[in-house]
ROTORKOL-262433 format. One line per 5 residues: their letters; for each residue y, z, x of N, C-alpha, C. Coordinates in pm, whole numbers, plus 50000, padded with zeros to 5 digits. Example, Ala and Ser with C-alpha at 12.3 -4.5 7.8 and 13.67 -1.06 7.14 Angstrom:
<nodes>
AS	49431,50780,51319,49550,50780,51230,49670,50780,51320 ~ 49775,50708,51285,49894,50714,51367,50003,50787,51290
</nodes>
This chain:
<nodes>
XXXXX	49881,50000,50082,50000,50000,50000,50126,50000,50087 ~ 50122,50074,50163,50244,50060,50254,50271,49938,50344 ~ 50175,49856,50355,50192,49697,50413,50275,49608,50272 ~ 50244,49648,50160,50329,49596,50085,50519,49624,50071 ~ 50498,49787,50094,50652,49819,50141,50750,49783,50260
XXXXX	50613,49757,50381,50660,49715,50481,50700,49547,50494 ~ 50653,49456,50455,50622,49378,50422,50807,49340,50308 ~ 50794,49386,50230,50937,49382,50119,51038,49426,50221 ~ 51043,49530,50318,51110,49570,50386,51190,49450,50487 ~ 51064,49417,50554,51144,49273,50606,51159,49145,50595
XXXXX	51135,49126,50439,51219,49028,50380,51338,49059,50339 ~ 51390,49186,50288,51494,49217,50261,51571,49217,50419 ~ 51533,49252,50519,51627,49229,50643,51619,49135,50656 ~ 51546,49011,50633,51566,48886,50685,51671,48796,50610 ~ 51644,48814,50453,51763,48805,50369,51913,48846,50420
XXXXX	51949,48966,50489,52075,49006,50522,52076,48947,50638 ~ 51987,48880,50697,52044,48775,50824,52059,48634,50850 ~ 52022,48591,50669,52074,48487,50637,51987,48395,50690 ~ 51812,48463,50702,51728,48390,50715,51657,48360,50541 ~ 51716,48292,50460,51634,48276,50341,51494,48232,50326
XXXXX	51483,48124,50353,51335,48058,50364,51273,48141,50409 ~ 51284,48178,50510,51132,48252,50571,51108,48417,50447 ~ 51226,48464,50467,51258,48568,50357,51161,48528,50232 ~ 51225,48387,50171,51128,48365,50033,50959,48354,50013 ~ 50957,48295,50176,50828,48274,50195,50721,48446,50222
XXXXX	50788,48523,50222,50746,48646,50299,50727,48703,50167 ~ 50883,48732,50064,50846,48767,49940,50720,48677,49855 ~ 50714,48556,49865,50546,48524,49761,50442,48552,49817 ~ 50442,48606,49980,50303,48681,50000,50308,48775,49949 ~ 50406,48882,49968,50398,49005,49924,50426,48997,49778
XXXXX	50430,48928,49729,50413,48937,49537,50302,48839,49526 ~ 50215,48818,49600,50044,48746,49550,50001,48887,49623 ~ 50018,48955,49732,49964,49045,49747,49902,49161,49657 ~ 50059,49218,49632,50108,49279,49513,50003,49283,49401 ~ 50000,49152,49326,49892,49114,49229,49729,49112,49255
XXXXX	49738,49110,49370,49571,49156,49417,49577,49276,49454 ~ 49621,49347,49484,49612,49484,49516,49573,49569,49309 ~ 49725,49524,49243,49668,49533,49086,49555,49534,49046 ~ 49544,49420,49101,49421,49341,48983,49308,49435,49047 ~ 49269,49428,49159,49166,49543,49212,49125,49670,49211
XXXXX	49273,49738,49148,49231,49905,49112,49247,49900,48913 ~ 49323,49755,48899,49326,49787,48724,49158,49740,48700 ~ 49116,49651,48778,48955,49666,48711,48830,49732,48771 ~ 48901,49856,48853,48826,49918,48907,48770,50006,48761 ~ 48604,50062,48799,48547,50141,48710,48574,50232,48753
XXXXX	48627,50322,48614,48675,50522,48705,48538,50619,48653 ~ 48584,50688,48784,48388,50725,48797,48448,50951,48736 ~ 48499,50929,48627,48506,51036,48568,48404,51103,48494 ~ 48359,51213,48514,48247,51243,48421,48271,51373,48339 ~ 48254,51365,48207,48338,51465,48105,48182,51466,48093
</nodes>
């Protein structure tokens, strides 16, 4: 999870250096990431036992 923060982190610095492209390109890994990281704990089975 924190490769995803880290990750947002320096696209947002790359953005303030007026590197866009690479910036945009950095944000759709880290938002396909993002969505697999989701998708992997929302269909995880929870192993609760009542």
């Amino acid at each position: 999870m924190s490769l995803i923060f880290l990750l947002t982190g320096i696209a947002m610095l790359l953005v303030m250096w007026g590197k866009e492209k690479p910036s945009y390109a950095l944000w759709a890994v880290t938002l396909a990431l993002s969505i697999y990281w989701l998708n992997h704990h929302a269909t995880d089975a929870l192993s609760i036992l009542l």
